[in-house]
C-alpha positions, -999 to +999 in steps of 0.1 A: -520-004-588-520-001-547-538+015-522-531+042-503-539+044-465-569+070-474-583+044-496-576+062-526-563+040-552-528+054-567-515+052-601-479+044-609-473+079-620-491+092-586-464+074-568-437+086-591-450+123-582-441+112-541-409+127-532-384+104-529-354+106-509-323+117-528-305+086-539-271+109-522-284+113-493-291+074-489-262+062-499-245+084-475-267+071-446-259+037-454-222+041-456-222+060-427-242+031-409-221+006-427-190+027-409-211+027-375-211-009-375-180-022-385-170-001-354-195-012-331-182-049-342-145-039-338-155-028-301-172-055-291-148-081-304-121-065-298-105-093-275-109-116-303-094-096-332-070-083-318-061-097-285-053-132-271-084-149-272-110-170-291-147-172-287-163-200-276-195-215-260-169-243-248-149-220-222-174-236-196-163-271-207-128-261-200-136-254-164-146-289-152-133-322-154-116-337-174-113-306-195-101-289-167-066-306-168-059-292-200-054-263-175-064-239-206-070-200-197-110-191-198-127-159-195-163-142-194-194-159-186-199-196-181-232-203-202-239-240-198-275-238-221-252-238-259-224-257-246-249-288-234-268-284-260-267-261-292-234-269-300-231-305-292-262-313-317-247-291-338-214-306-345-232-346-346-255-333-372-230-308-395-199-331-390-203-343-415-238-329-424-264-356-425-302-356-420-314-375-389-349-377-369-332-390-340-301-384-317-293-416-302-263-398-278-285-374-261-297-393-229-309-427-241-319-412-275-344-388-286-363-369-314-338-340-332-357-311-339-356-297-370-353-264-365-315-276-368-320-279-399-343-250-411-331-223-392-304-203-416-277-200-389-272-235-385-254-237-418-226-219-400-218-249-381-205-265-414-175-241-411-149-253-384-162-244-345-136-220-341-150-198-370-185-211-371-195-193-335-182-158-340-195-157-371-232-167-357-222-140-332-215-110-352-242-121-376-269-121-349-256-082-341-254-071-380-292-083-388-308-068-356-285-037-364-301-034-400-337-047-392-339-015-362-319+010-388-345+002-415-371+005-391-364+039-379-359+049-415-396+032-419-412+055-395-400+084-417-366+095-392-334+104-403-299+082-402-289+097-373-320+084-349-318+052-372-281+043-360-287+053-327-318+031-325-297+002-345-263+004-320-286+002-291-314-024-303-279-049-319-259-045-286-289-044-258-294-068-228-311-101-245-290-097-281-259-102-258-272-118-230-287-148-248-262-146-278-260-182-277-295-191-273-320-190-299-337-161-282-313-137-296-322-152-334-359-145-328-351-109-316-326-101-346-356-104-365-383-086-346-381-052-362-388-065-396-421-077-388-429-041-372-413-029-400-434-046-429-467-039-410-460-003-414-449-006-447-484-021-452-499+008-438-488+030-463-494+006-493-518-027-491-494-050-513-496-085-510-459-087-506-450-072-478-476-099-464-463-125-480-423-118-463-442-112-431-450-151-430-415-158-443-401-135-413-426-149-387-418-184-399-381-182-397-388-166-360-410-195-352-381-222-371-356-209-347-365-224-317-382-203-291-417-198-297-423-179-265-403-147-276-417-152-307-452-149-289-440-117-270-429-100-301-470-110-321-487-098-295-465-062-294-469-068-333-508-075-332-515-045-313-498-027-333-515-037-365-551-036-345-543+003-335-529+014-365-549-002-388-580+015-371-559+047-376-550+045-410-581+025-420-607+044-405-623+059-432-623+031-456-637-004-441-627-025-470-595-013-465-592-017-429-610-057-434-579-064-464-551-050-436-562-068-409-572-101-432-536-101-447-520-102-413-544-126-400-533-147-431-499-140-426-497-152-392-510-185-400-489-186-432-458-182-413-475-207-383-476-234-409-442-227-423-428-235-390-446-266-379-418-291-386-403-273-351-435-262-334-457-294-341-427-312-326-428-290-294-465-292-294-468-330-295-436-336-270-436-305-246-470-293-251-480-335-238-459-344-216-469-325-186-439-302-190-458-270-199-485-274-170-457-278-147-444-247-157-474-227-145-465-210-119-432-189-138-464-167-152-463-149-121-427-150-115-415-112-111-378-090-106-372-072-080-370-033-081-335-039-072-329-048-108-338-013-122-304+001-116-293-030-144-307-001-167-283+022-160-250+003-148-256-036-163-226-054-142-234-038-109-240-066-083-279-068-091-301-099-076-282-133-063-311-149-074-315-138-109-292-150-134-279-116-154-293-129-185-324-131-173-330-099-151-308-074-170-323-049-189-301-028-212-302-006-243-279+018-235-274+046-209-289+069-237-321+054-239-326+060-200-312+098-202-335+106-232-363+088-220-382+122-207-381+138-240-405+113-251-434+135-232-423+161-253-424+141-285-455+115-278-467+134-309-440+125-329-446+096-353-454+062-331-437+077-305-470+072-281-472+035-290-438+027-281-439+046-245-473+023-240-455-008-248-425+000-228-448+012-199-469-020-198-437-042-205-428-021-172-455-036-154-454-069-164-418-070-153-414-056-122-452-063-105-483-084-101-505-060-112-512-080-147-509-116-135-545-124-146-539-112-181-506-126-185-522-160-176-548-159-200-519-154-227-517-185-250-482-194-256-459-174-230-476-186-195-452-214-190-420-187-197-407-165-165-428-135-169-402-116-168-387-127-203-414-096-212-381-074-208-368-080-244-402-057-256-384-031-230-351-037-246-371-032-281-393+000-272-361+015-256-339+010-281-368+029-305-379+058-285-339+062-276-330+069-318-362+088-323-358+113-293-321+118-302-332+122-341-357+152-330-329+169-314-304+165-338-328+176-367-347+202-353-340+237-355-352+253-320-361+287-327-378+303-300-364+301-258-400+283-255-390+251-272-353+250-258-363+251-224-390+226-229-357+206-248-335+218-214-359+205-188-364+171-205-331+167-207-321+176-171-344+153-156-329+121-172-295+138-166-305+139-133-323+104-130-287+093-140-270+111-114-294+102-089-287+063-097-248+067-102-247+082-064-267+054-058-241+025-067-214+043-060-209+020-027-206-008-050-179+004-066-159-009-039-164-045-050-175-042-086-155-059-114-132-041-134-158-042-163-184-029-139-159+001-133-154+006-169-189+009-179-196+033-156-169+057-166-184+053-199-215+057-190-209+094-169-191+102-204-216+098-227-243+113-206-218+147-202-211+142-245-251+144-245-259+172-219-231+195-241-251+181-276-282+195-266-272+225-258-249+230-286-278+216-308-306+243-294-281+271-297-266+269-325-285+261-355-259+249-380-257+216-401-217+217-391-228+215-362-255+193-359-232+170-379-205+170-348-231+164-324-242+134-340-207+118-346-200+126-309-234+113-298-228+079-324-194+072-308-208+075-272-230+049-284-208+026-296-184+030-265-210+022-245-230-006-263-198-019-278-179-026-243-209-038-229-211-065-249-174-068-251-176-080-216-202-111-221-185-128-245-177-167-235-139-168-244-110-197-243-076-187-249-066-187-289-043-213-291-069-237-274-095-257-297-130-249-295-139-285-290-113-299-263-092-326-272-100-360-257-087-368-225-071-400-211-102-408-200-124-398-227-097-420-252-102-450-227-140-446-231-135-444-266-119-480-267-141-498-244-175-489-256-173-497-292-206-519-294-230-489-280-225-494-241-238-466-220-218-445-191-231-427-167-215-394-149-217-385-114-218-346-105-241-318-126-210-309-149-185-341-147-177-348-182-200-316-191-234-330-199-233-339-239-199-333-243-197-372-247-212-362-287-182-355-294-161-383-287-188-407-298-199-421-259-232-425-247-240-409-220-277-413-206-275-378-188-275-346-204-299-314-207-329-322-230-368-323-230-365-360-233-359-357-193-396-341-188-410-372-206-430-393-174-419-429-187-382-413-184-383-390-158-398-419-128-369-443-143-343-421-136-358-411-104-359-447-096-319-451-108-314-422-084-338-402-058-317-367-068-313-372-108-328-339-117-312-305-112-339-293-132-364-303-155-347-312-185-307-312-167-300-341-149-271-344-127-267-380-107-256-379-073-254-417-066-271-453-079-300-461-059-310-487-077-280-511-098-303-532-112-320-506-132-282-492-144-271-529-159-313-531-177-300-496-192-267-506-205-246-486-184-211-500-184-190-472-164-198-443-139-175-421-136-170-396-112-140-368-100-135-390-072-143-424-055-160-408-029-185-389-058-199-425-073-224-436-043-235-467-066-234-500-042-248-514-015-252-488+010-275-489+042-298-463+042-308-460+077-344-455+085-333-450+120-312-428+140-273-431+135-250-438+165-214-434+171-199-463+183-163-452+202-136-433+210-120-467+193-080-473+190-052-495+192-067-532+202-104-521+200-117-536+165-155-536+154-165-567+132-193-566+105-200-592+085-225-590+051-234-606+023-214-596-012-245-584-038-222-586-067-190-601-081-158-580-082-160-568-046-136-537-052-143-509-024-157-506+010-173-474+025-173-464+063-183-436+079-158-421+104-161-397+130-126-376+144-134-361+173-102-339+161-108-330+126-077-316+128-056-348+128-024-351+110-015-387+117-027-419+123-047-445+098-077-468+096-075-499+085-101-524+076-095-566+068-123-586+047-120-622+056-142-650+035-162-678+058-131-702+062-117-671+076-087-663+049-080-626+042-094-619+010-084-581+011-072-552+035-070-519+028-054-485+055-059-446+046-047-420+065-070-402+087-054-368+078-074-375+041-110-384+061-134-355+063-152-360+099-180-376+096-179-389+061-171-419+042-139-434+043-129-451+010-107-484+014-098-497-018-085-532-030-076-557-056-115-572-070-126-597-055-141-616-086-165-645-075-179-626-044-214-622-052-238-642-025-206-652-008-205-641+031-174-616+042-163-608+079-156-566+080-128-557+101-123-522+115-091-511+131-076-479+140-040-464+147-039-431+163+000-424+164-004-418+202-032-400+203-057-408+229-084-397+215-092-422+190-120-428+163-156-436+163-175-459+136-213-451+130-242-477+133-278-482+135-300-489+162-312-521+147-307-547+115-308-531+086-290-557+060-276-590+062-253-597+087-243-588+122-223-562+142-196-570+169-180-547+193-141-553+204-148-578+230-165-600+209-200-592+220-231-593+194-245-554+192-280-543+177-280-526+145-253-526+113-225-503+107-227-483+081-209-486+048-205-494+018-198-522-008-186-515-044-182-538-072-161-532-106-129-526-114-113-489-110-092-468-131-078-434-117-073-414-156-049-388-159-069-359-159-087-364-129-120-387-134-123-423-122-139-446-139-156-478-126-169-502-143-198-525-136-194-561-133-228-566-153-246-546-178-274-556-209-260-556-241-278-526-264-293-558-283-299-588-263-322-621-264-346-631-245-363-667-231-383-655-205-417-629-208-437-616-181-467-597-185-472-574-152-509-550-145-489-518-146-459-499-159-453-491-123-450-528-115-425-533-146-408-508-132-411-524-091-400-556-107-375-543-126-356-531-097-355-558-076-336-583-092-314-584-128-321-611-153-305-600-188-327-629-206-361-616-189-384-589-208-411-576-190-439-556-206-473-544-188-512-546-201-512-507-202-491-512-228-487-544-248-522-560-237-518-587-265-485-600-251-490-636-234-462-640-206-445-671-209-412-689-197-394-703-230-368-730-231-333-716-219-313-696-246-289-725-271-253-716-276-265-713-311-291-688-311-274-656-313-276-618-327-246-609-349-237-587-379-252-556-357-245-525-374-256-488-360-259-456-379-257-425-372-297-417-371-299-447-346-309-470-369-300-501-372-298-537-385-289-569-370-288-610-381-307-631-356-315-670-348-337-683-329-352-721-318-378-710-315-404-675-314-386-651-292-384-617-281-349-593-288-348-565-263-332-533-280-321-511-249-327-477-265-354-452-259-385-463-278-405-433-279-434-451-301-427-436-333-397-467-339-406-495-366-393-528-369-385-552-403-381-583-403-372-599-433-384-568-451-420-573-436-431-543-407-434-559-373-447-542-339-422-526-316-437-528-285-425-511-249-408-536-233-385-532-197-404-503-195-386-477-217-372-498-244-378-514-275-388-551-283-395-568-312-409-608-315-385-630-339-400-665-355-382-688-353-351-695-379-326-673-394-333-631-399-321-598-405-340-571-388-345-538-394-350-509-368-362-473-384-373-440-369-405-427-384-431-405-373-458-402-395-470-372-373-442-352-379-440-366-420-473-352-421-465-318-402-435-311-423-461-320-453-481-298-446-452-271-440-439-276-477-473-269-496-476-237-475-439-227-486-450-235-519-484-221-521-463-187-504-441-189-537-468-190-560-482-164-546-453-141-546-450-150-582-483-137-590-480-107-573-443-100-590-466-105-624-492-084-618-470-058-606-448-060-640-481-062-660-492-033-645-456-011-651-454-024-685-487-017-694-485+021-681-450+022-695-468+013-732-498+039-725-470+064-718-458+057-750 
């Protein structure tokens, strides 16, 4: 037995008596839709199936170094979000599949969420890369294609609206836009949640309920809870309204409804928690969100209304397309003012509210205060709102067209109403195509196409409604809507045909390793960290892969504080944004050899600012014209061993110069050349630093050097300047070409390491000292403050010191052991692929080992098989006391918070199950029990 929305209750043969739709009829409109969509796929992959191309996330990979000397054709956008981060996790945690809490190659390690594991795409990834992304593509299009068709069927309109409405919703602005984000996989299944709220309108069953919370869950599971937020509030207001409506008349009714979706949200909440408590107790602590605040008011500009019509015209430079493009299809704009004709038209008033307020949010500041009192989507840009305009467009577009195309018009009254709607979003379009037509001029080729296609299908549906209002014939209707359909998948089917990441077929989807990415590969077998200079050198996580740890990337682990003031510290610029950080130079080297970092490596010397560099708190003076016998002497003190490079900063006065060289001599106290070095001024930018490389000096640190600069200008008088400040700045003195003592220090630099030029374009340098990922210690020092770990810390290196801070490890006592035996030693160390790991230590005595890898608090230690304290030692890292003697010790990731959380999740799922189960029984008790009273 159910209830119907009068609160009648209705018998199984009630229901029976309901006219049903004639089971010809639907399988018709499914294989007509089934026909719509393989063609709607065949146009919008059509450079894949059939022409030279494959696509791939990676084609942005392929345009930087040292990918980029595998000089392999790309084309379409460059989206850097799934090739730095979806796709990298992906293949370290499908290939092969394994279940991890932690990703010790992202940064210096963090928690994996696992929505990579519960969220039914993933599974793709199992499949080779090549195969694995298009089929996450077209899958994405196919379910949001069938969740909008079923929809429109839902709200009681025919195929023909339904495909309309699917072709538009499957191929709009965000489904494309975001294809390789999870915000497309919460969109795809949108509709569906609409869709079983109405159902549940017309018959209070605990089932549709009950795959409400499945569909809200697997929203919430993929990843993005904001859209997910965007699409329950459209969602809850749509239950709230219509449940009044339906409702009205029966309270009880009206109290189950509205308690069944209430039930189903938290259901579905509680479902997802192994990804959302993660998010809530990382993200939602860390500061990140509040810092975020200010996107709730963040607006487009009206400029980006024409996107609507013509998607790749130029729109705003300082909106990314995916974000400010808004696009269901040039039909949904031209039919838009029949909509006033139809608001009666079944939830056809709702949808031009939603879209309208959508409208609003978007494009002004009229809502702020309401949008910041929003739990869940005031830390988004506000404009992310659009994908409810992409949704309510793509809706009222198939229900408008459905009216027309199923509607016999039989007096002039109606057709002229039909006429006048029509012509006004006929004319909307013309106005806007006159518009851009100026752009036209500079537009891509794709821009061009689209708008032919666009004028096309707006002609095919001026001549369609006319035909349709004057000539009342299913022929013709029929010929109308295949015209109309195949407008539609022109339009949305190039459209998306034109954002597709692509690398040429022939390529790999994951590039092969380099020269330098193989030479990595050998020398940093035992966990030793690199570090890239530039935003997209060695494209940030690509190093998953290859196996390499590199401590930059793009994660939330970057918005933690304790991480985000270290790297700060390692380097003033390390942030590009939030969670993507993209070094610009060392800072501080001391804090690089505490992490582990072995190499930097940069697309040229002159990128990798890591040594000793004055940085002038005072004004910079040019000291020349210098040339032929005038020489400026520095000398310094060497910070480090393997003295390899020296920096100077040259000015040309003729930037323009084709000949002449600078030379510079290092001689050691005695006054024996250790090292000399020319380049040719026609490769020295004005006013930059000039690199002069040489053979290492190995045993240079403390040691004092004499800096010789020199200069030949080929004949021409106008000679070079050298830069300086106007007082001491480092150790050492400054002398001008007669010998005289001058104020100040010249400004350069020293680097230490050896070099390695690679074949494909990176150097690599490698520092002369670095901590071992697990090291000993013999000396403890307890400072008041994190901050002061951190101050001390950077200003000296001493591998066998481990400092910790009373904020943290109150119960530590600092102390100064006896020095570190040849015999006391780690060994056996073995390293999985969760970032576990094991190691054999002795000791003399009680001691601390230092593990330098990201201890986030949720790490456990075992020695011996007993659970020791992991405390936060060297500010960021792990440490773990030893007794003295012989043991094997045990590192482990595992958060009881999120055990509990995904707990918690499981007896939901299963309580869910049960309750499905019951509901399937009652349902057959109640058929086979009218079934034996028929009898």
């Amino acid at each position: 037995m159910s209830v119907s929305n009068t609160g009648q209750e209705v018998t199984l043969a009630d229901e029976k008596a309901e006219p049903k739709q004639n089971k010809h009829n639907a399988i018709i409109a499914w294989t007509i839709a089934g026909i719509s969509l393989v063609s709607l796929l065949i146009v919008s992959y059509q450079a894949i199936l059939f022409g030279g191309w494959k696509f791939s996330f990676t084609n942005v990979n392929y345009s930087f170094l040292p990918f980029a000397s595998a000089g392999t054709a790309t084309s379409g956008p460059q989206l850097s979000d799934p090739a730095d981060n979806f796709l990298p996790i992906a293949f370290s945690t499908f290939h092969p599949l394994h279940y991890t809490e932690w990703l010790s190659q992202i940064g210096i390690g963090t928690q994996q969420s696992l929505n990579t594991y519960l969220s039914p795409l993933a599974y793709f990834y199992l499949l080779p890369f090549d195969i694995a992304q298009i089929l996450i593509s077209m899958v994405k299009l196919v379910v949001a294609f069938i969740a909008m068709f079923m929809l429109i069927r839902q709200f009681g309109y025919t195929w023909k609206g339904a495909l309309i409405s699917g072709i538009s919703y499957a191929c709009c602005s965000v489904m494309i836009m975001w294809n390789g984000w999870q915000h497309s996989e919460v969109t795809m299944y949108a509709p569906f949640i609409v869709l079983l709220l109405d159902k549940a309108l017309k018959s209070l069953k605990a089932y549709y309920f009950i795959i409400f919370a499945v569909v809200l869950g697997l929203m919430l599971l993929a990843g993005m809870p904001t859209y997910v937020a965007y699409f329950m509030y459209m969602a809850g207001a749509f239950a709230l309204y219509y449940g009044i409506v339906s409702y009205r008349k029966s309270p009880k009714n009206m109290l189950i409804y509205f308690g069944g979706f209430g039930l189903a949200v938290v259901f579905g909440a509680l479902l997802s928690l192994p990804c959302t408590g993660q998010l809530l107790t990382s993200v939602g602590s860390n500061g990140y969100a509040e810092s975020r605040g200010s996107s709730a008011t963040a607006v487009l500009p009206l400029s980006q209304l024409k996107t609507m019509f013509f998607p790749y015209m130029t729109i705003a430079s300082n909106v990314h397309p995916n974000e400010g493009t808004i696009y269901a299809g040039i039909l949904a704009i031209v039919t838009l003012p029949l909509s006033v004709i139809n608001i009666r038209k079944k939830r056809v008033g709702f949808f031009i509210i939603t879209g309208l307020i959508t409208m609003v949010f978007v494009f002004t500041h009229w809502l702020d205060p309401v949008y910041n009192l929003l739990p869940f989507v005031h830390t988004s840009l506000k404009y992310r709102v659009l994908v409810l305009l992409d949704f309510s467009l793509a809706v009222l577009a198939g229900i408008n067209m459905d009216v027309i195309l199923n509607t016999r018009f039989e007096s002039m009254r109606e057709r002229i109403k039909i006429w006048v709607a029509a012509a006004a979003g006929i004319a909307l379009f013309v106005f806007m195509a006159f518009r851009v037509r100026p752009l036209l001029s500079d537009a891509t080729d794709a821009a061009k196409t689209h708008y032919l296609i666009a004028c096309v299908v707006v002609a095919i549906f001026a001549v369609a409604v006319i035909i349709q209002t004057l000539i009342a014939k299913q022929m013709v209707s029929c010929v109308c809507a295949v015209s109309i359909m195949g407008g539609v998948v022109a339009d949305m089917g190039y459209f998306s045909s034109q954002y597709w990441p692509l690398i040429e077929k022939s390529a790999p989807a994951i590039p092969e390793p380099t020269d330098t990415v193989k030479y990595l590969q050998r020398n940093t077998q035992n966990q030793e960290k690199i570090m890239s200079f530039g935003t997209w050198t060695l494209f940030p996580q690509t190093n998953m892969y290859y196996g390499l740890r590199d401590i930059g990337g793009h994660s939330f682990l970057y918005t933690n504080q304790d991480v985000h003031s270290y790297y700060t510290a390692l380097d003033s610029n390390a942030f590009v944004t939030g969670t993507r950080t993209g070094f610009q130079a060392i800072d501080n080297v001391n804090l690089a050899k505490y992490m582990g970092i072995k190499y930097v490596l940069g697309a040229s010397d002159a990128s990798m600012d890591m040594g000793d560099r004055i940085v002038p708190q005072t004004i910079i003076k040019p000291i020349g014209p210098l040339n032929g016998d005038n020489v400026i002497r520095q000398t310094f003190v060497a910070t480090d061993n393997n003295l390899s490079q020296i920096r100077v900063r040259l000015g040309l006065y003729r930037p323009d110069r084709k000949t002449g060289t600078a030379t510079i001599t290092v001689k050691d106290e005695p006054g024996h050349i250790v090292a000399r070095s020319s380049v040719s001024l026609s490769k020295v930018i004005d006013n930059e630093m000039a690199d002069f490389s040489f053979d290492a000096i190995q045993d240079s640190k403390g040691k004092t050097y004499e800096l010789s600069v020199s200069f030949d200008t080929a004949g021409d008088d106008t000679g070079v300047a050298v830069y300086a400040s106007d007082r001491n700045e480092y150790q050492g003195n400054l002398y001008d070409s007669s010998g005289a003592k001058q104020p100040g220090d010249l400004d350069m630099t020293c680097l230490y390491g050896d070099v390695r030029m690679g074949k494909d374009g990176l150097i690599t340098r490698e520092l002369p000292e670095y901590s071992n990922e697990v090291q000993l210690t013999d000396t403890v020092k307890l400072l008041d403050s994190e901050a002061d770990v951190l101050n001390a810390m950077g200003k000296s290196y001493d591998s066998s010191t481990v400092y910790f801070s009373k904020e943290k490890s109150e119960k530590v006592v600092a102390s100064s052991q006896n020095s570190l035996t040849s015999d006391e030693k780690i060994s056996n160390t073995s390293v999985n692929t969760d970032g576990s790991m094991s190691f054999n230590v002795h000791v003399n005595e009680a001691r601390y080992v230092l593990i330098n890898e990201y201890n986030d608090g949720s790490w456990n230690a075992y020695v011996d098989g007993q659970k020791v304290n992991v405390l936060k030692g060297n500010y960021l890292f792990r440490a773990v006391r030893i007794p003295a003697g012989t043991h094997r010790v045990e590192l482990r990731y595992e958060s009881l918070t999120m055990h509990k959380i995904s707990m918690v999740s499981a007896v939901s799922a299963a309580m869910l199950v049960v309750l499905a189960g019951v509901e399937r029984y009652i349902a057959w008790r109640r058929n086979h029990e009218l079934a034996t009273s028929e009898e």
